[in-house]
N, C-alpha and C positions, 0 to 999 in steps of 0.2 A: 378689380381693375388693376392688375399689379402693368409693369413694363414689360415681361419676360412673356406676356400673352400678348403683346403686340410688338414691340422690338425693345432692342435691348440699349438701353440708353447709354451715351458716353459717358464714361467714368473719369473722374480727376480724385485729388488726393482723398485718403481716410483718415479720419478723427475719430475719437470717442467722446460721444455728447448724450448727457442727461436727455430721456425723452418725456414729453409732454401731450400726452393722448389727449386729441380732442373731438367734442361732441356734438357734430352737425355743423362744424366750422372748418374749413380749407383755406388758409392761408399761404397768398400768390409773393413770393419774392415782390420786395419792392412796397408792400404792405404795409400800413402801420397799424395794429389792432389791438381794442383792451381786451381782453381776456377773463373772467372769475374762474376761480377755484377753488375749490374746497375740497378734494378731495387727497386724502394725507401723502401717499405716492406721487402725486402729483405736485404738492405742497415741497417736500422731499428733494424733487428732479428741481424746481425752482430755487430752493434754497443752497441747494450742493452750485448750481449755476453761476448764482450770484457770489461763490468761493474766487470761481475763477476766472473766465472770461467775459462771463454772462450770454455765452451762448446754449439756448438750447434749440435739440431737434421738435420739431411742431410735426407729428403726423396724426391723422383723422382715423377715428375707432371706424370701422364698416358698419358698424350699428351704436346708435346712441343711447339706446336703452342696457347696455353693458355696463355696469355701472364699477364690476373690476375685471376690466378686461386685462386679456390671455396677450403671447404673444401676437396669436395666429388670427388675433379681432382686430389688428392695428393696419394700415394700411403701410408695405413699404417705403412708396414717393410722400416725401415732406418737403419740407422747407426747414434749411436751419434760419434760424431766428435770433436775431440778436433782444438782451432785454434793457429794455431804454429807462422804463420805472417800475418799482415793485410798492404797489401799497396793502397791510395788513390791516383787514376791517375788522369793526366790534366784534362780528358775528364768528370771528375767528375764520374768514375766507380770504382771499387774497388778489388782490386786481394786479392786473399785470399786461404793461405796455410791451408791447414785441414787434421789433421792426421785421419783417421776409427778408432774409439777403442772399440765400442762393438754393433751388433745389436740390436734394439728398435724395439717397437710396437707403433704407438699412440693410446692410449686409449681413449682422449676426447680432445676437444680442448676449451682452454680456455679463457675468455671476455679478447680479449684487441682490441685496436682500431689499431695502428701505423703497428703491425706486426704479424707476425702469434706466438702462444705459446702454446707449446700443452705439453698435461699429460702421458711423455712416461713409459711405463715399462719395462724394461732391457730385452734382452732375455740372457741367458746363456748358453756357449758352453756345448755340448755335452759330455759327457767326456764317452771314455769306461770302461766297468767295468773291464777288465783286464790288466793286462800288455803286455798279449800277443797279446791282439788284438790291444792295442797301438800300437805297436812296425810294426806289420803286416797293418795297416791301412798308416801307415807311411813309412815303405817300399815301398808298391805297390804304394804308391802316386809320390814318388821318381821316382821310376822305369820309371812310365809313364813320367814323367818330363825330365828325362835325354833322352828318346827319341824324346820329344816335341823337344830338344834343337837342337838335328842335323837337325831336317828341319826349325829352325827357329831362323835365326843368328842375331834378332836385338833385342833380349835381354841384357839391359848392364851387364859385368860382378858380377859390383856388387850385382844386382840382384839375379843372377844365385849363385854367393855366400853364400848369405845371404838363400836362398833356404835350399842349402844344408845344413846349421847349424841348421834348423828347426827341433824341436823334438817333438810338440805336432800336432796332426792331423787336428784338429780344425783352427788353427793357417797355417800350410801349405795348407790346401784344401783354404782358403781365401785368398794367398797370390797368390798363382797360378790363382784361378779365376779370380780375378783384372788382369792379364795380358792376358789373353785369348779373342782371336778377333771375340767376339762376338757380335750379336744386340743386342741394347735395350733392348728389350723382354726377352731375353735370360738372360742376368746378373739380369735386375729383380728378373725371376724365380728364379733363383743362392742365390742373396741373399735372397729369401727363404727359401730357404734349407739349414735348419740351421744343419742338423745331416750330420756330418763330412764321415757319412758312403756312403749317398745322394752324398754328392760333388765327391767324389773319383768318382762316377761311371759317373756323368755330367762331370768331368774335363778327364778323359778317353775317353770316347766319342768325345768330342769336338779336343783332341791331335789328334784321330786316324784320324777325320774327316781333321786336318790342314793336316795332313802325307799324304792324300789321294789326297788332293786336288795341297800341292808340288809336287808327282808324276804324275801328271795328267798336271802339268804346264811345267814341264818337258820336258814332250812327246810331250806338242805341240811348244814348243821352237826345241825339234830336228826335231820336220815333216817341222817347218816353214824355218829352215835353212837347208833341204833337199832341200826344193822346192824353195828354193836360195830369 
């Protein structure tokens, strides 16, 4: 599911950033997620990190079961990630807190031996040309969310808080997506779709799909306590 098979996303500046393959987890800009690791390369790209800025790129293996994966196993769209805390366990494995702050492309990956380091280039939100379609892209985003919420009560408050102060579109279609119980596959795609207009109608979908799937769970909690 790269970009280049569906369109080609806007590009803003290039860095070179430690990367950090990961397994069966996609991390949305905006995110704050712990992490384990144990694996030495990976250990490697975490500790060259915390050298400098403590940014690394976050991109997702294609398969999880790769356990040293290649270039051509890693997906290009990530997330660079900032690292907020690094703790070192007994076990010799390493937790590690990482805030999403902005989607990445890799462009080429570059000579190093110890760990992966690749040539990312920034992508950049969306932004609409109006204000009025701000404002309406962030409504209906809202709308579907506070419906999301009555079928689904294990959101913590403060989350659902922080929701609601959200005023740029970009920024709320990525904060919701991170919460949405999707596959693999699916958040992938997600973070793909970098156009804020994209997300609204994936994170729709996927609510009306939770909505459907609480009533339906429903009905068979009363058939099951019918039938004693």
């Amino acid at each position: 599911m790269f970009f280049g098979k569906k369109e080609d996303p806007p590009s803003g500046p290039v860095m070179a950033l430690p990367l950090l393959p990961l397994r069966d987890v996609v991390v949305f800009p905006h995110m704050v997620v712990p992490l384990f690791v144990g694996r030495q390369r990976s250990i490697k790209a975490l500790e060259w990190a915390m050298k400098s800025e403590k940014k690394i790129f976050l991109a997702s293996q294609k398969s999880a079961q790769q356990t040293t994966p290649e270039e051509e196993d890693i997906f290009e769209i990530g997330t660079v990630g900032q690292i907020i805390q690094m703790l070192k366990l007994p076990d010799n494995t390493i937790k590690v807190f990482v805030e999403g702050r902005q989607r990445g492309q890799i462009r080429s990956f570059l000579e190093t031996e110890d760990f992966f380091n690749v040539e990312v280039a920034m992508i950049p939100d969306e932004t609409p040309e109006r204000e009025v379609e701000i404002r309406a892209l962030v409504r209906g985003l809202k709308e579907v969310f506070e419906n999301y919420l009555a079928y689904n009560k294990k959101l913590p408050q403060e989350f659902i808080s922080s929701v609601r102060e959200v005023t740029d579109p970009s920024h709320l279609s990525d904060i919701i997506a991170g919460q949405l119980n999707l596959k693999f596959e699916e958040k992938q795609d997600l973070l793909e779709s970098f156009s804020p207009r994209k997300l609204r109608s994936r994170v729709k979908k996927q609510m009306e799909k939770t909505q459907k799937d609480y009533y339906l769970n429903e009905q068979m909690r009363a058939i099951q306590k019918e039938m004693g």
